[in-house]
C-alpha angles and dihedrals in degrees: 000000000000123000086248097056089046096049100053089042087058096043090052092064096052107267117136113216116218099183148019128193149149113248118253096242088058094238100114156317139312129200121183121207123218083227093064107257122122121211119199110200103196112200097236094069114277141096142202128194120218130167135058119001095340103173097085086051095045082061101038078048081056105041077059081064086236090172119229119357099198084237130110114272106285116246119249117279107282118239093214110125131190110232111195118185147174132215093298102098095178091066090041094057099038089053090044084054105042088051083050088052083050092057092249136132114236116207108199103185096221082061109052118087110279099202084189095306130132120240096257089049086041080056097042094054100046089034082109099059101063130077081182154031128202113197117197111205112194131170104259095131138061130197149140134195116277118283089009108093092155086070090059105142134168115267149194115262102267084239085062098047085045087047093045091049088052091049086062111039082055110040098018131239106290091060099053118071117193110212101209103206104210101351095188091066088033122096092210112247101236131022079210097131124216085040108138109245120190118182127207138185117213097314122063082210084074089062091045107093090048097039087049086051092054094040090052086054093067096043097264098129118214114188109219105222084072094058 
């Protein structure tokens, strides 16, 4: 295992590296994520990940076959999943369904306990639970840019594009997934490109075998006889 090697891995799957160094004692490599994770490549062959929400890079780090860490074996991944919404409540209830049916646990932030936080220190303190974030992106809004009426087109609620922006941010783009409920009416929330878009129709169901695909390519098994 080479920096190299582990940089471009990291940066396939959709990690930005801010910076690269070598560490102070000459032993090795570092290499620091935008999104908050460290990972310190020692020269005789291990690694260990510091930094922000370090356990989804401690298993991209093994799928590259990087050899001992040096760390205590890595749990499962969780099956905690962040569930953001808007005003439509149908949606909200079919996609939390069908996560149950696929023997996963939804977190829908409104739900979980406040204990007199606001919603971005309520994320911050569960942003460890989840391996994985679904965005569902309805049309509750409408807007246009100013002076041009005729572009009116239907939105995202502005607390799901904020909440998007904060999923990834804190697990990275591979791992949210953005269900885009009648994409031919919908301005997209975001011109960020590489960010996973599923469309639907009327029913989530539609989105599933796609959502469960994208979902198995970050560890997170789906048996298919639940989908």
């Amino acid at each position: 295992m080479t920096k190299d090697e582990v940089r471009s891995h990291l940066e396939r799957n959709g990690y930005a590296v801010s910076e690269e160094s070598r560490l102070g004692n000459d032993t090795g490599w570092q290499i620091r994520l935008k999104s908050g994770q460290i990972v310190n490549i020692f020269d005789k062959g291990t690694f260990n990940v510091q930094g922000k929400n370090p356990e989804i890079v401690r298993k991209l780090m093994g799928e590259l076959g990087a050899g001992s860490s040096g760390e205590p074996p890595q749990p499962s991944v969780s099956r905690d999943v962040f569930v953001v919404y808007g005003h439509d409540t149908v949606a909200r209830d079919q996609l939390e369904a069908m996560l149950r049916r696929w023997k996963l646990n939804p977190l829908l932030l409104d739900q979980l306990p406040s204990e007199g936080q606001t919603l971005i220190e309520k994320l911050e303190k569960h942003q460890n639970r989840a391996a994985f974030a679904v965005v569902l992106a309805t049309p509750d809004d409408e807007g246009h840019k100013a002076g041009h009426p005729e572009e009116k087109a239907f939105r995202a609620r502005q607390n799901v594009v904020l909440e998007l922006g904060m999923m990834l941010a804190i697990l990275g783009r591979p791992r949210v997934a953005i269900l885009l409920k009648d994409q031919q009416k919908m301005e997209r929330p975001s011109d960020i490109q590489g960010l996973i878009y599923i469309p639907f129709k009327d029913e989530v169901k539609d989105a599933g075998p796609l959502l469960a695909k994208e979902m198995s390519s970050q560890g997170i098994s789906i048996d298919v006889r639940d989908l």
